[in-house]
KEZAKE-880820 format. One line per 2 residues: for each residue x, y, z of C-alpha. Coordinates in nm, 3 decimals, decimal comma. Layout:
BEGIN
X Y Z ~ ...
***
This chain:
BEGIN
-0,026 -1,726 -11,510 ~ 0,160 -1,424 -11,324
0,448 -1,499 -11,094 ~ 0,200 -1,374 -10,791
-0,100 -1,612 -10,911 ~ 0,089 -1,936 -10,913
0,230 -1,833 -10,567 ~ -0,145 -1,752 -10,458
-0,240 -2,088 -10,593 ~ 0,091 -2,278 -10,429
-0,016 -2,082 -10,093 ~ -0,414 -2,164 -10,113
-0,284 -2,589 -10,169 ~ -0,065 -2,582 -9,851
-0,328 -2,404 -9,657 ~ -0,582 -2,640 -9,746
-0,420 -3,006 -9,651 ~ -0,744 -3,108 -9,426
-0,919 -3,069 -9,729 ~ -0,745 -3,306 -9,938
-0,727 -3,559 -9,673 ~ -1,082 -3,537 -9,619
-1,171 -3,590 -9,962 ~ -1,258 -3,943 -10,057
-1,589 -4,242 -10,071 ~ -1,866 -4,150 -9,870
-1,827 -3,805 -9,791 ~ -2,099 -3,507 -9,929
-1,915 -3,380 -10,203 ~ -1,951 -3,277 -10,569
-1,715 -3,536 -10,668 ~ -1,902 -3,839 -10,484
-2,181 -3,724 -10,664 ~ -1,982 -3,766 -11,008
-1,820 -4,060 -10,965 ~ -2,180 -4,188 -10,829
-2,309 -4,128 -11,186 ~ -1,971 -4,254 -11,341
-2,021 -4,547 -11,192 ~ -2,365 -4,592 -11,357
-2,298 -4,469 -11,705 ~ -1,919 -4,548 -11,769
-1,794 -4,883 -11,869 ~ -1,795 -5,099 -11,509
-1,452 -5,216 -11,569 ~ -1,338 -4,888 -11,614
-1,521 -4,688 -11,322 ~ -1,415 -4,985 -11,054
-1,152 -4,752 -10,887 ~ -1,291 -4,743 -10,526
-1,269 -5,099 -10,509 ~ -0,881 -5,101 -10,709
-0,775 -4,753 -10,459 ~ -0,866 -4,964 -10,142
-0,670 -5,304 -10,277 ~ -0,338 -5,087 -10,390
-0,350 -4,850 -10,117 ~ -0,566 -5,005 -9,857
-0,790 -4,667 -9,850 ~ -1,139 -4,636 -10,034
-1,110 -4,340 -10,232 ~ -1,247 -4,162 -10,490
-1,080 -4,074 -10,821 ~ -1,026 -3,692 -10,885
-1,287 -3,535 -11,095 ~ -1,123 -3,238 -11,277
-1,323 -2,979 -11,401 ~ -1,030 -2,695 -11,516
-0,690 -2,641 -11,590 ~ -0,484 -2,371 -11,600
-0,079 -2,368 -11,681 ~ 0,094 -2,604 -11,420
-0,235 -2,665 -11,202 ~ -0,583 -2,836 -11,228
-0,867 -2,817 -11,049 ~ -1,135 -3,073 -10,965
-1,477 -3,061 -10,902 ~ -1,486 -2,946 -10,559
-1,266 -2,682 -10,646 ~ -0,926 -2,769 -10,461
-0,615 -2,701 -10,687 ~ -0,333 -2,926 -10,781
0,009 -2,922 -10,948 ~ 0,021 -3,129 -11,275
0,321 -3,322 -11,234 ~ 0,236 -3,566 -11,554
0,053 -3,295 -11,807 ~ -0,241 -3,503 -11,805
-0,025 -3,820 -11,940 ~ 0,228 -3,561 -12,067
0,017 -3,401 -12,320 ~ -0,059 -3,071 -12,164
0,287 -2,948 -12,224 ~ 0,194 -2,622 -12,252
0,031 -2,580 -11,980 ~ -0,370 -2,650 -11,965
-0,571 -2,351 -12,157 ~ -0,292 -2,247 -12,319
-0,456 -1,933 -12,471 ~ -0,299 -1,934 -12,727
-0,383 -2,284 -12,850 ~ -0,767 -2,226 -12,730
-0,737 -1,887 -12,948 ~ -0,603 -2,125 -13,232
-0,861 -2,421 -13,179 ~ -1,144 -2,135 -13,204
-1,062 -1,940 -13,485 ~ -1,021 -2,257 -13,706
-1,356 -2,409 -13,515 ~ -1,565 -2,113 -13,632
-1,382 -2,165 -14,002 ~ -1,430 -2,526 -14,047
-1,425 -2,773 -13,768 ~ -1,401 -3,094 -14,027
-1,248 -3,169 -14,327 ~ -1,279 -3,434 -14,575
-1,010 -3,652 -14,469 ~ -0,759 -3,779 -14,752
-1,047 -3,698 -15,005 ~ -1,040 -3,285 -15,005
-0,788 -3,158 -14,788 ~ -0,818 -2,844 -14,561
-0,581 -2,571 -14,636 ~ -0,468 -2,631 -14,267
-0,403 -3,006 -14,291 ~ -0,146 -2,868 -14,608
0,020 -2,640 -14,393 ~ 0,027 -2,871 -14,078
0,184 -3,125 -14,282 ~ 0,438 -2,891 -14,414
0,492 -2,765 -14,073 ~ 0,580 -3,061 -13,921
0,801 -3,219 -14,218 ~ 1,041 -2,908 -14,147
1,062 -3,025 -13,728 ~ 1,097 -3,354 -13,821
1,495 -3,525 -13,828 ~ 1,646 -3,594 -14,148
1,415 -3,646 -14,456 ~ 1,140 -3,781 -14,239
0,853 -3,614 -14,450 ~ 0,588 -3,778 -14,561
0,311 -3,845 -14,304 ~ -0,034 -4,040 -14,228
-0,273 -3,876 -14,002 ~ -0,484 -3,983 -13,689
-0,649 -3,964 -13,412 ~ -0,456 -4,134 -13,117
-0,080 -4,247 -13,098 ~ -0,199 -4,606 -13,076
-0,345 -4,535 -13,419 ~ -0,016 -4,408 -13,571
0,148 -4,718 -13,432 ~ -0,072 -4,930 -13,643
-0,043 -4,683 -13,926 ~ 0,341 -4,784 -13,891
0,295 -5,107 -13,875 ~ 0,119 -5,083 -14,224
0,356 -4,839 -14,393 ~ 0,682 -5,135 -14,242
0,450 -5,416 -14,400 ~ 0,415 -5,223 -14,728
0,776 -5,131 -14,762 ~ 0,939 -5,456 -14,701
0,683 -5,716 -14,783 ~ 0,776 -5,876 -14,442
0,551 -5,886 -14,171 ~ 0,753 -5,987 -13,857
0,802 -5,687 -13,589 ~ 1,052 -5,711 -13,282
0,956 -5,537 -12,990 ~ 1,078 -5,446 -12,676
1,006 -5,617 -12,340 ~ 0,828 -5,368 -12,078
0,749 -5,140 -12,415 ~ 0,405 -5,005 -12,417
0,240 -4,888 -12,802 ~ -0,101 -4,895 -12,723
-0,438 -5,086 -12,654 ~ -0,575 -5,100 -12,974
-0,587 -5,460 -13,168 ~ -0,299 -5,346 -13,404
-0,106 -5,182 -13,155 ~ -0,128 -5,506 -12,860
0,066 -5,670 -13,147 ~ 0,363 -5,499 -13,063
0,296 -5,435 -12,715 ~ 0,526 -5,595 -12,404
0,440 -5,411 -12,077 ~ 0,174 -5,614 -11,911
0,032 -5,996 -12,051 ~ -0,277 -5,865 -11,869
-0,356 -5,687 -12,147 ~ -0,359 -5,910 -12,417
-0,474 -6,226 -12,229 ~ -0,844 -6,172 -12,345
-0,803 -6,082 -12,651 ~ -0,495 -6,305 -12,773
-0,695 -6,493 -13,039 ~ -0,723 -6,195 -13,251
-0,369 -6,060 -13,187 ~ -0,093 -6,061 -13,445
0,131 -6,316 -13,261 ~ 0,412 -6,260 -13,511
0,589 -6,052 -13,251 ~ 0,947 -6,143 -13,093
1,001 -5,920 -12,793 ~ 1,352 -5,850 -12,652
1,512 -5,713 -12,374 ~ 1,581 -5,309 -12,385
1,837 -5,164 -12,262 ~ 1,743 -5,114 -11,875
2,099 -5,091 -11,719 ~ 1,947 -5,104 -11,411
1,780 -5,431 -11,419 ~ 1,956 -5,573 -11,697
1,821 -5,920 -11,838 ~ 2,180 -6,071 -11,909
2,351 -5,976 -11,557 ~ 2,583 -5,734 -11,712
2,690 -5,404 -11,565 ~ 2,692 -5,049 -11,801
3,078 -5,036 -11,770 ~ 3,122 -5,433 -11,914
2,784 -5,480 -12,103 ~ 2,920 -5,329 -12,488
2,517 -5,345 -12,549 ~ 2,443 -5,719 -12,462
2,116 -5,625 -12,532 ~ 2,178 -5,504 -12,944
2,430 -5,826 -12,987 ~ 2,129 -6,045 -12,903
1,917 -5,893 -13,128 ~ 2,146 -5,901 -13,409
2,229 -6,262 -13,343 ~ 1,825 -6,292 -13,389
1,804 -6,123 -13,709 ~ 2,065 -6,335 -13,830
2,020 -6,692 -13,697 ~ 1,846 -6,931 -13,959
1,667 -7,112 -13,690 ~ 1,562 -6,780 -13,492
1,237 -6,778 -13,601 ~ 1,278 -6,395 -13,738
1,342 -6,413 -14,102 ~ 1,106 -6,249 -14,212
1,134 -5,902 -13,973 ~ 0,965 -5,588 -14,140
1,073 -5,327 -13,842 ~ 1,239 -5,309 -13,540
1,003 -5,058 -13,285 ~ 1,117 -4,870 -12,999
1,066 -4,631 -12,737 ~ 1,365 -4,395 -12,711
1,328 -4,375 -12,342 ~ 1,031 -4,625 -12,210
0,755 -4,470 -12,080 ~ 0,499 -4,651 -11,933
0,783 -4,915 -11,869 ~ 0,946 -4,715 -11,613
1,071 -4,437 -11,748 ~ 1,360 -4,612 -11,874
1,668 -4,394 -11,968 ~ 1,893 -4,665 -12,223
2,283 -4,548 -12,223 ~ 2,459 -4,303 -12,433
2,518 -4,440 -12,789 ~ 2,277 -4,731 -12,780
1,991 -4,588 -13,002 ~ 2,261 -4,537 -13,277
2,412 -4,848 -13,224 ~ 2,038 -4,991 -13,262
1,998 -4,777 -13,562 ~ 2,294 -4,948 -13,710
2,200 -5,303 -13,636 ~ 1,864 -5,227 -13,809
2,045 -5,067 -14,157 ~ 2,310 -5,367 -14,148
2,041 -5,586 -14,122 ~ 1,800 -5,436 -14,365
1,533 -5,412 -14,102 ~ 1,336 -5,065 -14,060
1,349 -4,910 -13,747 ~ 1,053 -4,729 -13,596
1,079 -4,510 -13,328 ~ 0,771 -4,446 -13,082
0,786 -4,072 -13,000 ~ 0,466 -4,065 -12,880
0,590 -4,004 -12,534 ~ 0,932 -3,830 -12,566
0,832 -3,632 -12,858 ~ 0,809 -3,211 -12,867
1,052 -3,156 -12,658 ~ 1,000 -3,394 -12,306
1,338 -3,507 -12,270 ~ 1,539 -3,208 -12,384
1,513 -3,202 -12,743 ~ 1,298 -3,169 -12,992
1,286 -3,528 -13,035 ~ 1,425 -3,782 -12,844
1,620 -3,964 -13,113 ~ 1,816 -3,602 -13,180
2,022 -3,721 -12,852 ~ 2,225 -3,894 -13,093
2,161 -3,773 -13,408 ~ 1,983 -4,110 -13,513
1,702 -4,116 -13,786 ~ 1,443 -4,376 -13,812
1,277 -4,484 -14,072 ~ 0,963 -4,447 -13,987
0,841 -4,215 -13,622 ~ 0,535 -4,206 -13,407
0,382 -3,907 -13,278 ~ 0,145 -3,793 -13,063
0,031 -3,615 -12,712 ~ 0,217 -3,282 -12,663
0,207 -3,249 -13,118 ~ -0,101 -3,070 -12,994
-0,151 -2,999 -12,619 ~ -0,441 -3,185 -12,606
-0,630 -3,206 -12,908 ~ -0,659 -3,558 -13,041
-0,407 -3,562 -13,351 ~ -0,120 -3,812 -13,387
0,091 -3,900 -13,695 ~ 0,302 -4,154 -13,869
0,591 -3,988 -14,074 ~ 0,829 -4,142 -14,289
1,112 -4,153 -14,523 ~ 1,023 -4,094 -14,888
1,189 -4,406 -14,950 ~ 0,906 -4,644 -14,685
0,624 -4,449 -14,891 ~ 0,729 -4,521 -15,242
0,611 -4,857 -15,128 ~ 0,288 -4,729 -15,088
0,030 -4,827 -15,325 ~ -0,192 -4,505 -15,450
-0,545 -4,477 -15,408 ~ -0,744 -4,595 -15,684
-1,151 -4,649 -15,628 ~ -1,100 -4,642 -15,237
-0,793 -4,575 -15,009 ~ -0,658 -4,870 -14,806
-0,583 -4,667 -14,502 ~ -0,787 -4,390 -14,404
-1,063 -4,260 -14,117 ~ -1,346 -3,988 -14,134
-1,157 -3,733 -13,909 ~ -0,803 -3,759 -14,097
-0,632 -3,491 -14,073 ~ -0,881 -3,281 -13,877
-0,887 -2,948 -13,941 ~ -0,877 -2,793 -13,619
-0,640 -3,035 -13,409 ~ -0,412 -2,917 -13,733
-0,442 -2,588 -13,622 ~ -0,409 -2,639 -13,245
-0,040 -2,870 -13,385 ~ 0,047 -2,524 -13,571
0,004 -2,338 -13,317 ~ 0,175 -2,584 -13,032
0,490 -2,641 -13,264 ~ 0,509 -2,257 -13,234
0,502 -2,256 -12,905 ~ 0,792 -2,500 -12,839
1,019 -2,349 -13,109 ~ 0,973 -1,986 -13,012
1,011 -2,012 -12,610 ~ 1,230 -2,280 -12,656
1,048 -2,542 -12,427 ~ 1,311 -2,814 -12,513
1,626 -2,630 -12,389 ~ 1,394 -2,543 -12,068
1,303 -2,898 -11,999 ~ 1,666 -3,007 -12,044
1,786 -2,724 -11,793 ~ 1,538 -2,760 -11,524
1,543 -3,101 -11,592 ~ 1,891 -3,144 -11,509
1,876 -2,933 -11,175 ~ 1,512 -3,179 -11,062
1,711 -3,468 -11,132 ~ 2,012 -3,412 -10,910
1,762 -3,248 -10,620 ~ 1,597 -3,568 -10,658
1,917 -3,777 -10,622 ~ 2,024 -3,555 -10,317
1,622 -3,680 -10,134 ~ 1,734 -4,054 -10,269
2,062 -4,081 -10,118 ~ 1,898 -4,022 -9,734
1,646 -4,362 -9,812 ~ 1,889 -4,585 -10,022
1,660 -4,844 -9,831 ~ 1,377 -4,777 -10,025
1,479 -4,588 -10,336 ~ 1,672 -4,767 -10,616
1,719 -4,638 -10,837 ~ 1,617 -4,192 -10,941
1,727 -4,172 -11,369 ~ 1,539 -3,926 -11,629
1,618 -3,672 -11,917 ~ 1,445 -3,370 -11,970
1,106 -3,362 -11,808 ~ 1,083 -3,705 -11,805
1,185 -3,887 -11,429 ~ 1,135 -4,175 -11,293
1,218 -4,252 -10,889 ~ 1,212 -4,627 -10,853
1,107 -4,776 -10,513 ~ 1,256 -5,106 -10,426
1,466 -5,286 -10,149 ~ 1,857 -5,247 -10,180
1,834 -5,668 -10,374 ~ 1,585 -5,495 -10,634
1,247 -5,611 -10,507 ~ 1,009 -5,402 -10,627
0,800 -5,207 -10,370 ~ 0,515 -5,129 -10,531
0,332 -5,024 -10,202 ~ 0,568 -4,750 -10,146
0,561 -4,653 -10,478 ~ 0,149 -4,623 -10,411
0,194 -4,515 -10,106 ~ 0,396 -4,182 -10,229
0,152 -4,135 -10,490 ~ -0,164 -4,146 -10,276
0,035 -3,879 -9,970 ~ 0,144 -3,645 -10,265
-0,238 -3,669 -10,385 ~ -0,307 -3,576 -9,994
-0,027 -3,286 -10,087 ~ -0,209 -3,133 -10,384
0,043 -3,277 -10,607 ~ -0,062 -3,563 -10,870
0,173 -3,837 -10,940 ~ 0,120 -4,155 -11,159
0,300 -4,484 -11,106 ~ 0,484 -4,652 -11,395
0,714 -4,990 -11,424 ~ 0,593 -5,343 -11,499
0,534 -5,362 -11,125 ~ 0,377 -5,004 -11,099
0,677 -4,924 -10,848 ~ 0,810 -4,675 -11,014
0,724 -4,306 -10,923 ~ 0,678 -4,057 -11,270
0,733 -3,694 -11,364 ~ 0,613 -3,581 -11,666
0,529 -3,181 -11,576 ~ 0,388 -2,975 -11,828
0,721 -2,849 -12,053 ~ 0,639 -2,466 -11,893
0,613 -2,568 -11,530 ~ 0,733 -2,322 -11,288
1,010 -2,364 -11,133 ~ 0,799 -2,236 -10,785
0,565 -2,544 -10,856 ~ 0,895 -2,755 -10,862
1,065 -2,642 -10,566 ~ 0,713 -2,721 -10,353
0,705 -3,047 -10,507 ~ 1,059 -3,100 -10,377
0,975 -2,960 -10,046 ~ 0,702 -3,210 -10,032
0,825 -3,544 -10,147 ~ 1,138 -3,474 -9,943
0,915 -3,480 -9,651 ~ 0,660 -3,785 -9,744
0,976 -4,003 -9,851 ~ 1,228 -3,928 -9,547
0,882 -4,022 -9,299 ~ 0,763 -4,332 -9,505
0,809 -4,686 -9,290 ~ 1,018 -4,951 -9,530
***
C-alpha cells in the first residue's frame, strides 16, 4: 500500500471508534450473523467465545470475522479496518495479499496445484528444497515436508528417534510445539491441554525450566545465575538415577512464544548447544515462531551463531500457505532408513506444489528487502518507546523484553502476580482501538507483538499513541 492509503486507512480507524465499541452479541450486524452460523456448524468447543469473552473480560462479545487483508491491516465482515499487530499468529509477515506471493500461488495453481508427494516430485518441491538448504545455518540440508509446524515437530521427533536409537526428549517448561498427539509429547505450556488426552501421550518427556530471567525457577538473578538453568540440565543428562538415560534430543524455542515471549540471555543458546554436543544429545530448535526473520535475523539461532541438529519451520516460510519443514544435518538423516515397498513417514500433500512456490517466492521477499535487518531496527526503536509507556505504570507493568518483531509487555503487580485481567483488559480496549492484540504467558498476562515483518512504521507510531493512552488510564 501507498504512503497516502495506509494514512487514509489509519485516519478512517480513528474516525470510526463508536463503531468498534458498538460492535459485539446481539447487535444487527454481518458478523452476528456469522458467528450465528459458526456457532451451528463449527466444533461447539471451539465456537464457545461469547460465553469465554464475557468470563475473561466480563463483556459478551463477538469474535472478529475477517473477510480481507491487505499489508499491515485486516478487515472484518462489517467492513471496519484494523492494524495486524500479530500477522495472523505471525505468519502474514509480508503483509496479507502480498501480490507478489498471490501472483506466485496462481501461476503455480494454474500449472499444477498437487504433486505426488515423496513418490514423483514437482520440479518446484526440487527447487524449494534447494532454496531453503542455501538459507538454512550451517549444513542444515536435508529436509521432510508438511503441512503444519506441529507436524514438523513430530517429523523431528522421528528423525531424533532414528538417529540415536533413544527415545527420551527434554523439553522446556512454558514451551509450546503444538496440539497434535506427537507434538503434546513435548509440549509444557498449559496441563489443560493434555489432561484429556494423557493416555495416549508419549509420557517419556522430562520438562525443565528455560531460561526466563525474569521469573527464574531457582531464585537467581541474570548478573549471579552463570545459567542455573543449563547446569541443571546437564546434571540430568548425567545423573544415573535421573531418570534420562536414554535422551534422543533436547527441543527448544529460541525465544518462547506462546510462553510469553520469552527473550533467554545472551550466550545461553550456545551454552545449551554445548551441553547437548558434550552430552551426545541432539538439539532441536523450534523456529516455527522466530523463524524468517521475526526477531532480527534470519533465524533466531544466528544470534549466536549456534547450529542445531535438527530445526523446525513453519508460519512466515510461506506467508500463509500451509507448508512447514523439518531440516537436518546430513549426519541425523544417514540414520534414516530408505524407502523400500512403502515410506515410513510421509502424507498425500508432501511437499505441495504450490505452498513450494508461495516459500520461493516469500524467501525472496525477505532476502531482497531485507525484512530481518528491518525488524531488528524498528524493533529496537518499539521496544524502548514501549519501555518509556512502562516506566509511567511500574504498578502494573513488569516486565516490557522482545527482539526483533517479537514483544512481549507483561502485566503484573510490582511482587510478580500475574494480572491477567489487565492483560485482557488492554487487549479487549485496543480491539475497541482498531488494533488487534493477542495475550500470551502461562497465565495469558502477557501482552504480544508479532506485526507483519513490513509494518509501517505510521501503523506503529498509532499503536504507540494508543496503548500509551489505554495503559496510563487503566485502574490497577
Amino acid at each position: 500500500m501507498k504512503e497516502q492509503e495506509i494514512r487514509a486507512v489509519l485516519d478512517s480507524i480513528k474516525a470510526n471508534q463508536m463503531s468498534y465499541k458498538a460492535s459485539g452479541y446481539g447487535k444487527p450486524m454481518l458478523e452476528t450473523a456469522l458467528v450465528d452460523d459458526l456457532a451451528r456448524y463449527e466444533c461447539a468447543g471451539l465456537t464457545a467465545r461469547r460465553a469465554r469473552s464475557e468470563d475473561e473480560v466480563g463483556v459478551e462479545r463477538d469474535p472478529i470475522v475477517i473477510a480481507r487483508g491487505e499489508g499491515a491491516f485486516i478487515w472484518d465482515a462489517d467492513g471496519r479496518p484494523y492494524v495486524d499487530m500479530g500477522a495472523c499468529f505471525a505468519v502474514a509477515a509480508y503483509g496479507h495479499a502480498n501480490a507478489e506471493l498471490v501472483e506466485a500461488l496462481t501461476t503455480q495453481a494454474q500449472k499444477m496445484m498437487h504433486g505426488m508427494g515423496d513418490v514423483y516430485p514437482t520440479d518446484t518441491k526440487v527447487t524449494f528444497l534447494k532454496r531453503l538448504a542455501e538459507l538454512a545455518p550451517g549444513n542444515l540440508n536435508q529436509a521432510l515436508l508438511s503441512q503444519s509446524g506441529a507436524e514438523a515437530v513430530e517429523t523431528a521427533i522421528k528423525m531424533a528417534q532414528m538417529a540415536t536409537k533413544r527415545h527420551r526428549m527434554i523439553a522446556f517448561e512454558s514451551c509450546y510445539h503444538g496440539l497434535s498427539y506427537g507434538a503434546l509429547s513435548v509440549t509444557g505450556h498449559s496441563d489443560a491441554f493434555k489432561a484429556p488426552f494423557m493416555r495416549r501421550i508419549c509420557a517419556e518427556t522430562t520438562y525443565v525450566p528455560y531460561a526466563n530471567c525474569v521469573r527464574c525457577a531457582f531464585g537467581q538473578t541474570p548478573d549471579q545465575c552463570g545459567f542455573t538453568c543449563l547446569r541443571h540440565l546437564e546434571r540430568l543428562l548425567r545423573a544415573p538415577s535421573s531418570g534420562c538415560g536414554d535422551v534422543a534430543a533436547v527441543i527448544a524455542e529460541p525465544v518462547q512464544g506462546r510462553g510469553g515471549d520469552i527473550v533467554p540471555p545472551k550466550g545461553w543458546l550456545k551454552a545449551l548447544r554445548d551441553v547437548c554436543t558434550r552430552n551426545g544429545v541432539l538439539l532441536i530448535l523450534d523456529e516455527i515462531y522466530t523463524g524468517f526473520g521475526r526477531t532480527g535475523a534470519r533465524f533466531a539461532c544466528m544470534h549466536e551463531d549456534v547450529v542445531p541438529d535438527i530445526l523446525c519451520l513453519g508460519k512466515a516460510m510461506t506467508g500463509g500457505f500451509p507448508l512447514s519443514a523439518a531440516i537436518a544435518t546430513p549426519q541425523v538423516l544417514r540414520h534414516w532408513p530408505l524407502n523400500t515397498a512403502e515410506a515410513i513417514h510421509t502424507s498425500t500433500f508432501l511437499g505441495n506444489p504450490m505452498g513450494c512456490a508461495v516459500g520461493l517466492k516469500a524467501m525472496e521477499i525477505l532476502e531482497r528487502d531485507q525484512l530481518a535487518q528491518r525488524a531488528a531496527k524498528l524493533g529496537d526503536w518499539l521496544l524502548s518507546e514501549l519501555r518509556r509507556i512502562a516506566q509511567a505504570r511500574r504498578d502494573i507493568i513488569y516486565d516490557v523484553r522482545g527482539k526483533g518483531f517479537m514483544i512481549g509487555i507483561e502485566f503484573a503487580d510490582k511482587d510478580g502476580t500475574p494480572r491477567t485481567d489487565l492483560a485482557l483488559k488492554i487487549v479487549d480496549e485496543m480491539r475497541d482501538h482498531g488494533f488487534m492484540l493477542l495475550p500470551s504467558g502461562p497465565w495469558s498476562q502477557v501482552v504480544s507483538l508479532s506485526p507483519p515483518l513490513m509494518m509501517p512504521k505510521a501503523c506503529l507510531e498509532a499503536f504507540l499513541e494508543v496503548f500509551e493512552t489505554c495503559v496510563l488510564k487503566i485502574r490497577a
